[in-house]
C-alpha positions as CSV (number, residue, x, y, z in Angstrom):
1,X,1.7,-56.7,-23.5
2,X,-1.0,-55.8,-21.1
3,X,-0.6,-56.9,-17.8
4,X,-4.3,-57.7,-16.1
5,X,-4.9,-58.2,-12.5
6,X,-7.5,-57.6,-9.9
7,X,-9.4,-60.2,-11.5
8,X,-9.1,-58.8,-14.5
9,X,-10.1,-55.5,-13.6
10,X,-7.3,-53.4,-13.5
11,X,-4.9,-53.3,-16.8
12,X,-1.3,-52.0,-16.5
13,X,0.2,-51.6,-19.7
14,X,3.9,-50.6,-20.2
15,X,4.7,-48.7,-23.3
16,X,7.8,-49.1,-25.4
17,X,10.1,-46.4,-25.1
18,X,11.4,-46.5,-28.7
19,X,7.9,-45.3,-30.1
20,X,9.0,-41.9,-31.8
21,X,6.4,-39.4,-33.0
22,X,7.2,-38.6,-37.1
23,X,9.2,-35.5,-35.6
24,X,11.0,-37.9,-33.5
25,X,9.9,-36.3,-29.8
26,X,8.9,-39.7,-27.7
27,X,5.4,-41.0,-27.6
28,X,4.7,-41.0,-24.0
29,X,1.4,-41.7,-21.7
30,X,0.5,-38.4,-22.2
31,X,-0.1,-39.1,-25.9
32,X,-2.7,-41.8,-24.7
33,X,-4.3,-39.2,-21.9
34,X,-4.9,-36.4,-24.7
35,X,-6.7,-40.1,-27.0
36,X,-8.5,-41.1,-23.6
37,X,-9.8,-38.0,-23.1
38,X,-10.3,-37.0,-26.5
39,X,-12.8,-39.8,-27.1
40,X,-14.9,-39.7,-24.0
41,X,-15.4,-35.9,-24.9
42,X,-16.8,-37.2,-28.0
43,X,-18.9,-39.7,-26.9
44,X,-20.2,-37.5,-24.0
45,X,-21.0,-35.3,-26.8
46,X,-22.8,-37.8,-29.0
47,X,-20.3,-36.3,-31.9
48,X,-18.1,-39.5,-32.3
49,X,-19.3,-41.8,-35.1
50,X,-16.9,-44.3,-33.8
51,X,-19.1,-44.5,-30.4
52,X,-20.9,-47.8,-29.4
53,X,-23.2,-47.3,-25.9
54,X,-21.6,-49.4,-23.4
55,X,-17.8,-50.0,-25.5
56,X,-14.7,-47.5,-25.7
57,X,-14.7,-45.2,-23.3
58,X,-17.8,-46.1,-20.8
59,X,-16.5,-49.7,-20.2
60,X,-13.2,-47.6,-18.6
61,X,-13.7,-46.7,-15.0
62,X,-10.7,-44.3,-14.8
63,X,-7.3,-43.9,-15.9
64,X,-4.2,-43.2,-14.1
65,X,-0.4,-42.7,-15.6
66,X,2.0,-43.1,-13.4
67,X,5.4,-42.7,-15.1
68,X,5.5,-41.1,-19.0
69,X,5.9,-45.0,-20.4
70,X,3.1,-46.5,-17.8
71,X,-1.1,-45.9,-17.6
């Protein structure tokens, strides 16, 4: 689960360590770096039909991942 803090500012989230790609290599928080940046690209590019003004990813200040299970 998401931890919040900072007055619900700041979200830590903790991923499972068990989460296997289909070729069994770990999913790790650089899988959800490449999705982080991946969208904003595509909102920045208006190319991402997904995109809602305001939501997902302009609502995220920044991004940090400190360990390969932690962002």
């Amino acid at each position: 689960k998401p931890v919040y803090s900072q007055g619900n500012t700041v979200v830590t989230v903790n991923m499972n360590k068990g989460w296997k790609w289909s070729d069994g290599s770990p999913v790790t928080s650089a899988d959800v770096k490449f999705f982080f940046e991946l969208e904003a690209a595509g909102a920045k590019a208006g190319k991402y039909a997904a995109y809602v003004p305001g939501e997902m990813p302009d609502d995220i200040a920044s991004v940090s991942y400190p360990s390969p299970y932690q962002f």
